[in-house]
C-alpha positions in Angstrom: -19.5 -15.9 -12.8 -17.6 -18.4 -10.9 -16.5 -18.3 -6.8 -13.4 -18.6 -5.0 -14.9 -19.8 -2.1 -13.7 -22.3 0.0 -15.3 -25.2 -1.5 -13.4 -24.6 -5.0 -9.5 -24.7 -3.4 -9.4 -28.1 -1.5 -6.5 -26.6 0.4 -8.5 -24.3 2.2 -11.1 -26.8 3.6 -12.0 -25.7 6.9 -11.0 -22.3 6.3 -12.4 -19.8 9.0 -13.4 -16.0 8.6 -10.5 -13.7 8.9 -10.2 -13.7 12.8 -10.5 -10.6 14.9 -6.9 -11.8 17.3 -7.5 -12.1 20.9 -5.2 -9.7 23.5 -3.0 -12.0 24.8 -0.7 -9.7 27.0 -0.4 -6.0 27.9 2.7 -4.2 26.4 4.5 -1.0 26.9 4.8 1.5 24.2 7.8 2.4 21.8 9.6 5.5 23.1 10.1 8.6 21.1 12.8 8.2 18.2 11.7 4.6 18.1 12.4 4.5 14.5 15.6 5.9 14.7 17.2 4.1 17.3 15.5 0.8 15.4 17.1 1.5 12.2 20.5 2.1 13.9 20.3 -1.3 14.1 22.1 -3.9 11.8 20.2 -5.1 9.1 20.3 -8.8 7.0 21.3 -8.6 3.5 20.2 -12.3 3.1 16.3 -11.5 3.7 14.9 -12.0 0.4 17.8 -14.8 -0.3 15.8 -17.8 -1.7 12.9 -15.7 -2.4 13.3 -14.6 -5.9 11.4 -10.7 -6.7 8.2 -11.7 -8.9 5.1 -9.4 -9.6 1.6 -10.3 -8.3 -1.8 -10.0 -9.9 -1.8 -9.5 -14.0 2.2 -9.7 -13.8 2.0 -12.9 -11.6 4.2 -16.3 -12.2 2.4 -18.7 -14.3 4.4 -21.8 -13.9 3.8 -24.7 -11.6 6.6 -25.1 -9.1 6.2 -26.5 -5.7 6.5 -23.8 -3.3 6.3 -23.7 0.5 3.2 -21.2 0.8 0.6 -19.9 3.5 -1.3 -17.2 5.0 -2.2 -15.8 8.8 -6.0 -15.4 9.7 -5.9 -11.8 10.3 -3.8 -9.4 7.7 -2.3 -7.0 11.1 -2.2 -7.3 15.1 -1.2 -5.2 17.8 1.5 -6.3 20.3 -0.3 -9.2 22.6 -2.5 -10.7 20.0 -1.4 -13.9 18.1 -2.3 -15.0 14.6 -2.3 -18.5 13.3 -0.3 -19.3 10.2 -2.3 -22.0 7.7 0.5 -24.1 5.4 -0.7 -25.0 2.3 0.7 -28.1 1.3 3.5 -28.6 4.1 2.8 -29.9 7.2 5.9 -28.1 8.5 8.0 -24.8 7.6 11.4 -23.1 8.8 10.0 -19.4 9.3 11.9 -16.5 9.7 10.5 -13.4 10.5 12.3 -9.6 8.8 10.6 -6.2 9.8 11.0 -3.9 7.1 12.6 -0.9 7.0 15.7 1.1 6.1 18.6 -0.3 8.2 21.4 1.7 6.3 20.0 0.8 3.3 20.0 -2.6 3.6 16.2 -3.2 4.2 15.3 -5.1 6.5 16.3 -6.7 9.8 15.7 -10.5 11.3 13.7 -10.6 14.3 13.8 -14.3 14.4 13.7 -18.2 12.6 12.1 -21.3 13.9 10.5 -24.4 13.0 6.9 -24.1 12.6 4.1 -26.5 12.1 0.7 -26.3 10.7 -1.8 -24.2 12.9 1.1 -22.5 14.9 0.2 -19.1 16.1 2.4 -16.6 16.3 2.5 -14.0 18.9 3.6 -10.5 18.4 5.4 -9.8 21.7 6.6 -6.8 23.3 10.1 -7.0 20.8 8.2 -6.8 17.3 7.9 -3.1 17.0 5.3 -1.6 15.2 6.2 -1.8 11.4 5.5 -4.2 7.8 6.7 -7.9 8.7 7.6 -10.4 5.9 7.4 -14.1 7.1 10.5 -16.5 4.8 8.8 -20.2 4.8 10.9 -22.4 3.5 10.4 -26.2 3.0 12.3 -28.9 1.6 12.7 -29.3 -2.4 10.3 -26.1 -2.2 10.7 -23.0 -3.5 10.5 -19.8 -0.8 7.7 -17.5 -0.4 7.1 -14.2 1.9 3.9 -14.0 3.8 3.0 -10.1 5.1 1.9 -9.2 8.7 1.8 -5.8 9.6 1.8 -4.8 13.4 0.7 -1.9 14.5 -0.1 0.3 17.5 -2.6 3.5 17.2 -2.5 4.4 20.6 0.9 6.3 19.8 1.3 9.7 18.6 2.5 9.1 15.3 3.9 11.5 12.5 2.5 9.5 9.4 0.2 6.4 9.5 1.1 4.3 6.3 -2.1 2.7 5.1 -0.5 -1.0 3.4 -3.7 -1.8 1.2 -4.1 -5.7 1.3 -7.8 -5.3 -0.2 -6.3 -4.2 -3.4 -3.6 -7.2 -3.5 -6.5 -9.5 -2.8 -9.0 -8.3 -5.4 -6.2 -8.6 -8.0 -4.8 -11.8 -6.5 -4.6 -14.9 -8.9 -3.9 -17.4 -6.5 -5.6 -20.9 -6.9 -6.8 -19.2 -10.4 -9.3 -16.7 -9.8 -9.4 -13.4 -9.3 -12.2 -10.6 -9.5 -10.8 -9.8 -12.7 -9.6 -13.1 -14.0 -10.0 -16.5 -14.1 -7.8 -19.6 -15.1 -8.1 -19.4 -18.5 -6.7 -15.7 -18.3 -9.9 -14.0 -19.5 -11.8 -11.8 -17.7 -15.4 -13.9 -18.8 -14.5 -16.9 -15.5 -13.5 -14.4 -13.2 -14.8 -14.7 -9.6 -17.6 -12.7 -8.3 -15.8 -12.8 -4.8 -12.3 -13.6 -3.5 -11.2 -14.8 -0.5 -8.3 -13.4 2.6 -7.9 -16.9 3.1 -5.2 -18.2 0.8 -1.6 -17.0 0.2 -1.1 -14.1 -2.1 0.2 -14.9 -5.7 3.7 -13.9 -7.1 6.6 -14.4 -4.2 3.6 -14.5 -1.6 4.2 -10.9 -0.5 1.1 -9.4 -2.8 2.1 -6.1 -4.3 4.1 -5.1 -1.1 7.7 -5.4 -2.7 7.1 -2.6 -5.2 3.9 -0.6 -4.6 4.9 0.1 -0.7 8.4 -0.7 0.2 9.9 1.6 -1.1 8.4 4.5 0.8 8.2 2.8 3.7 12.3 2.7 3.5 12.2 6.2 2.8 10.1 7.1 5.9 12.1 5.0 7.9 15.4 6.5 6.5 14.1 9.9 7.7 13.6 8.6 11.6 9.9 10.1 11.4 7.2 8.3 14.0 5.2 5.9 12.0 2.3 4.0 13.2 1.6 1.2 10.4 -1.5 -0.2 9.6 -3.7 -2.0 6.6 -6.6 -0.7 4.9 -9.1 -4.1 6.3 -7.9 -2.0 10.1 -9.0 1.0 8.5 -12.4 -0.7 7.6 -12.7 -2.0 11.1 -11.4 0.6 13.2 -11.7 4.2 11.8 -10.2 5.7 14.9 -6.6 4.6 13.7 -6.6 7.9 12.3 -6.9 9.9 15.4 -3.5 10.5 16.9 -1.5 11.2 13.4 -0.4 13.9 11.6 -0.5 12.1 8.4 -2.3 9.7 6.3 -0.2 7.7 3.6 -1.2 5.3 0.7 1.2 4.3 -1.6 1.3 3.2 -5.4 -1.7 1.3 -5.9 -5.2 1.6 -3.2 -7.9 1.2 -5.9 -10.2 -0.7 -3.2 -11.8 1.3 -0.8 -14.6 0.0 1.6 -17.4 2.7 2.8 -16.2 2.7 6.5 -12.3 3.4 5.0 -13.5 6.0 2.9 -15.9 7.7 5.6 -12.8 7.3 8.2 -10.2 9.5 5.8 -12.7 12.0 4.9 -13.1 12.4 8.7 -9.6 12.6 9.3 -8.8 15.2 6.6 -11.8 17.3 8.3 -9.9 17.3 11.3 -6.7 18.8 9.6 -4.6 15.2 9.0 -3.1 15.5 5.9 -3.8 13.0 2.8 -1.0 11.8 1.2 -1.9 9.3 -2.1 1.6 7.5 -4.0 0.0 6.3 -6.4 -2.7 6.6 -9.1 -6.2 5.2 -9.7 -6.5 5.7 -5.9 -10.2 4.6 -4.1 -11.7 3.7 -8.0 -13.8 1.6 -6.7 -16.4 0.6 -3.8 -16.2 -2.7 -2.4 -17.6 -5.0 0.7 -16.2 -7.5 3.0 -17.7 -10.1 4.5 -16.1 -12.5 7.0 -13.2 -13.4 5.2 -15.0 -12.3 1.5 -14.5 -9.6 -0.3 -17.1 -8.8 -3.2 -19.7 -6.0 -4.5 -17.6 -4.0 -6.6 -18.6 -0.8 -7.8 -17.3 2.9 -9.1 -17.4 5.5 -6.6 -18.5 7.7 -8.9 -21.1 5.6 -10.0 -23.0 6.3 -6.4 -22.1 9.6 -5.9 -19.3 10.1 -4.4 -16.3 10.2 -7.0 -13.4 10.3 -5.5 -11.6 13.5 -7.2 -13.9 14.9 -4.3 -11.7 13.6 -1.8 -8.4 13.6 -3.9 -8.9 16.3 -6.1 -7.7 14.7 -9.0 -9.0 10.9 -10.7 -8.4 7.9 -12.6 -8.2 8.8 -16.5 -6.8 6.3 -17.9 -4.8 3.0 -18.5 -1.7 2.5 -20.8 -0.1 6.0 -20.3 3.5 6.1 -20.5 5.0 10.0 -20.5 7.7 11.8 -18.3 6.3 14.3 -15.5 6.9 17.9 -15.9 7.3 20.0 -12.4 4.3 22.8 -12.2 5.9 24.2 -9.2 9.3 25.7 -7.3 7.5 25.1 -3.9 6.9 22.0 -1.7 6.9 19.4 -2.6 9.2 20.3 -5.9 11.6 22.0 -4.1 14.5 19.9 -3.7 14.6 20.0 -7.6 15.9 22.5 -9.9 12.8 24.4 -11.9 11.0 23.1 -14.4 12.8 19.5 -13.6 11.8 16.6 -15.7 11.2 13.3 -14.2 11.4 11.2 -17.6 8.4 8.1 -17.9 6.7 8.1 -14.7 3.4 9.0 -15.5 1.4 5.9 -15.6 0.8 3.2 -16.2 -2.6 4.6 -14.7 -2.5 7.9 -14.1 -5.5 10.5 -12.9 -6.7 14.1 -13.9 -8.9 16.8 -12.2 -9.7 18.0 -15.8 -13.5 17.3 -16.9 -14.3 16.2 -13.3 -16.0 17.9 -11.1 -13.6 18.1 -7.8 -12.6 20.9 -5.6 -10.4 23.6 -6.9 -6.5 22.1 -7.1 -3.6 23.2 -7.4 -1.6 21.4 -10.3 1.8 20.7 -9.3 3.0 18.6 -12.2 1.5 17.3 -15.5 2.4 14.6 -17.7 4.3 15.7 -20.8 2.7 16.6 -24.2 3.4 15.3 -27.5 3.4 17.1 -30.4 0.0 17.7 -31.9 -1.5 16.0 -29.2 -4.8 16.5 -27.9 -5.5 14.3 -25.4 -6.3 15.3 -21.5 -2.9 15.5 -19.5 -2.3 13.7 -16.4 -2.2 16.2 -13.3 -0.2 15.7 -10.1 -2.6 18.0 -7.5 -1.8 19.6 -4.1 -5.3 21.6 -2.3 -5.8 22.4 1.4 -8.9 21.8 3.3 -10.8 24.2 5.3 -9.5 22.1 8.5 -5.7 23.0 7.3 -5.3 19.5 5.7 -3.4 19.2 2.7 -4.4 16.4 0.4 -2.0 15.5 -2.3 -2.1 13.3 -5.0 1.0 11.9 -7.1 -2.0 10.8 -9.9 0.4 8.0 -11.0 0.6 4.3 -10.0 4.3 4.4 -11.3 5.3 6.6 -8.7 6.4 4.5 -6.5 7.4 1.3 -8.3 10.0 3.6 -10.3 12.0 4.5 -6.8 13.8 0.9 -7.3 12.8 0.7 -10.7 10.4 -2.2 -10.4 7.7 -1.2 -11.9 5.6 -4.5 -13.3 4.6 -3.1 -17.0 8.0 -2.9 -18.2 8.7 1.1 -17.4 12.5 1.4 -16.8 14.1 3.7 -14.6 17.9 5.2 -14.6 19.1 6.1 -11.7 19.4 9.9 -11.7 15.0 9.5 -11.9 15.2 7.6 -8.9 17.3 9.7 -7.1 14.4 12.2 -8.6 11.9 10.8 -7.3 12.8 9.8 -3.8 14.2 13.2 -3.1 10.4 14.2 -3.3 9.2 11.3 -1.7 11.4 12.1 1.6 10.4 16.1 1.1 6.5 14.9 0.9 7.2 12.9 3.8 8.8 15.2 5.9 6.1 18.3 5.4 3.3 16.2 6.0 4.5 14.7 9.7 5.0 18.9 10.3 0.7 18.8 11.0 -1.6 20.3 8.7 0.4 21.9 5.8 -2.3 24.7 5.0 -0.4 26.3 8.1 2.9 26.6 5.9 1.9 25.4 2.5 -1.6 26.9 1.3 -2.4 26.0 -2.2 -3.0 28.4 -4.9 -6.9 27.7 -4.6 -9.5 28.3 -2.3 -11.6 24.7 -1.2 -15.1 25.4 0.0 -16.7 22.4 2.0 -19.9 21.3 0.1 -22.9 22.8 1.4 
């Protein structure tokens, strides 16, 4: 199988290994209501203006425009530390930088715009907040492109940590033609057997980001809760991101999971905080970074450790396409009337605890049944852990894509399923900043720890 390596994109000569940023300044920390007071604030309805919405990965754009493109040589930072932005093909861009958030519904709010050249390194000073950050480059007779920074600060109490999982976008991302599951030719024979952090992502340059994770983080934001924000490659490097949150969040699609992450939210979830997974076909697969490298795929169930144990529910399968029937009157179904429908958003992978061998769940919704079928249903599950924990698992990668009805295999989505559908998501988000929900919401089964 081929590389993407450095040698194979010309563009990237010289490329270094993702860079661990340097402290470049002490900074005091955001007060409490931080959120609030920062969504109060007036937002720009011109922030995606030149950057027209495209899908990334399998959904990317195929046809060869000249945009203005690059990436940073770390994928977060905490206020001091600086990352340096690589151009690819421009030897100078006008940047302007959005944090992402609510901001009455608007979205997102602009922090600042400057000239900047190849090689300049930004610094996250003391007025970027924590939060998601999109980067606008534009360039003369270019088209626009977003690059994504999160920064982040886990040295704050926080009610949820949002988990933005860059390791996924990368794996699938089909920049400079290859990706670990495709090459140029579109067929999954000239694939690369690793991929690289070190090139922009594909689609508008913001990797899966627009549909898979905004959303909820506008929801959370709405809602004024604490969030400390950070990307699963942190998680990899730093597993004590996890120790001063209530809440754990993933969004619609985390399919990559190092070791170290996976060790780090199983010891989190021990010590009561609460697992909350947006999405479907969730920690699928093992994988390694190296440097800048990612490679070494393999199932997590293939070595022993499938994740339904973690979850309590899997990845079944590809292709579904059915409406989600509501299981249960209680959190997080609540704010819906019984029995509620939420029509198509069960796939386009969705997960099961049926035939797999997990921990006892609680099924809080199911995918709908045709008639005569007898196919194994999709399962939306809810357990708690003996810490108090509550780990639960929307088993559907559409989940979250459908709140602004983006989802990038063609589901549709009328409006009275989005209201659906982010009434829940604000109702999940809300119990699970509370602290462990076994204190108020024990599930209907008993978990016993693995001897």
């Amino acid at each position: 199988m081929r590389k993407l390596i450095v040698s194979v994109l010309v563009v990237l000569a010289g490329a270094t290994a993702m860079a661990t940023p340097a402290r470049a300044q002490s900074c005091s920390q955001p007060g409490q209501g931080w959120v609030q007071s920062e969504n109060a604030r007036k937002g720009d309805p011109t922030w995606s203006k030149g950057v027209p919405f495209r899908l990334s990965a399998d959904f990317s754009r195929r046809k060869a425009i000249d945009r203005a493109e690059g990436y940073f040589d770390t994928t977060s930072l905490r206020c001091g530390e600086s990352a340096k932005l690589t151009l690819v093909e421009s030897e100078k861009a006008k940047v302007t930088i959005y944090r992402m958030g609510y901001y009455d519904g608007i979205g997102a709010r602009r922090f600042a715009s400057l000239s900047a050249r190849d090689g300049w390194n930004f610094v996250a000073s003391e007025k970027y907040l924590p939060g998601q950050y999109l980067f606008k480059l534009q360039a003369p007779n270019r088209e626009a492109t977003f690059i994504p920074l999160v920064i982040n600060n886990p040295d704050v109490e926080s009610d949820l940590t949002f988990i933005s999982s860059v390791i996924t976008w990368q794996t699938y991302n089909q920049w400079g033609g290859y990706s670990l599951y495709k090459g140029p030719d579109g067929k999954r024979e000239t694939r690369a057997s690793e991929v690289s952090f070190a090139r922009p992502y594909d689609g508008d340059g913001s990797g899966q980001f627009r549909y898979m994770e905004y959303p909820v983080i506008k929801a959370a934001e709405k809602l004024g809760l604490s969030i400390n924000y950070a990307t699963d490659f942190d998680l990899d490097r730093n597993p004590d991101l996890t120790s001063k949150t209530k809440a754990l969040v993933f969004g619609g699609h985390s399919e990559y999971w190092t070791t170290q992450m996976r060790n780090a939210v199983e010891a989190a979830v021990d010590r009561g905080v609460n697992l909350i997974v947006l999405g479907g076909n969730t920690a699928y697969n093992r994988i390694d970074i190296n440097g800048e490298t990612i490679s070494g795929v393999t199932p997590w169930r293939d070595l022993g450790r499938p994740e339904v144990t973690l979850l309590g529910s899997q990845y079944l399968s590809l292709g579904f396409k059915r409406d989600m029937v509501v299981e249960t009157s209680l959190w997080p179904f609540d704010v819906l009337k019984p029995g509620a429908v939420i029509k198509g958003v069960v796939g386009y992978e969705a997960d099961t605890p049926i035939t797999f061998n997990g921990p006892p769940v609680e099924t809080i919704a199911r995918s709908s049944i045709l008639p005569f079928e007898k196919s194994v249903p999709s399962m939306a599950t809810y357990y708690t852990r003996p810490s108090g924990a509550g780990a639960l698992n929307m088993a559907t990668n559409g989940w979250v894509c459908a709140m602004e009805d983006r989802c990038p295999w063609g589901h549709r989505f009328d409006k009275a399923t989005q209201r659906q559908i982010r009434a829940v998501t604000e109702n999940i988000l809300k119990g699970a900043a509370l602290g462990p929900l076994g204190n108020w919401r024990m599930a209907f089964t008993q978990y016993n720890a693995p001897s």
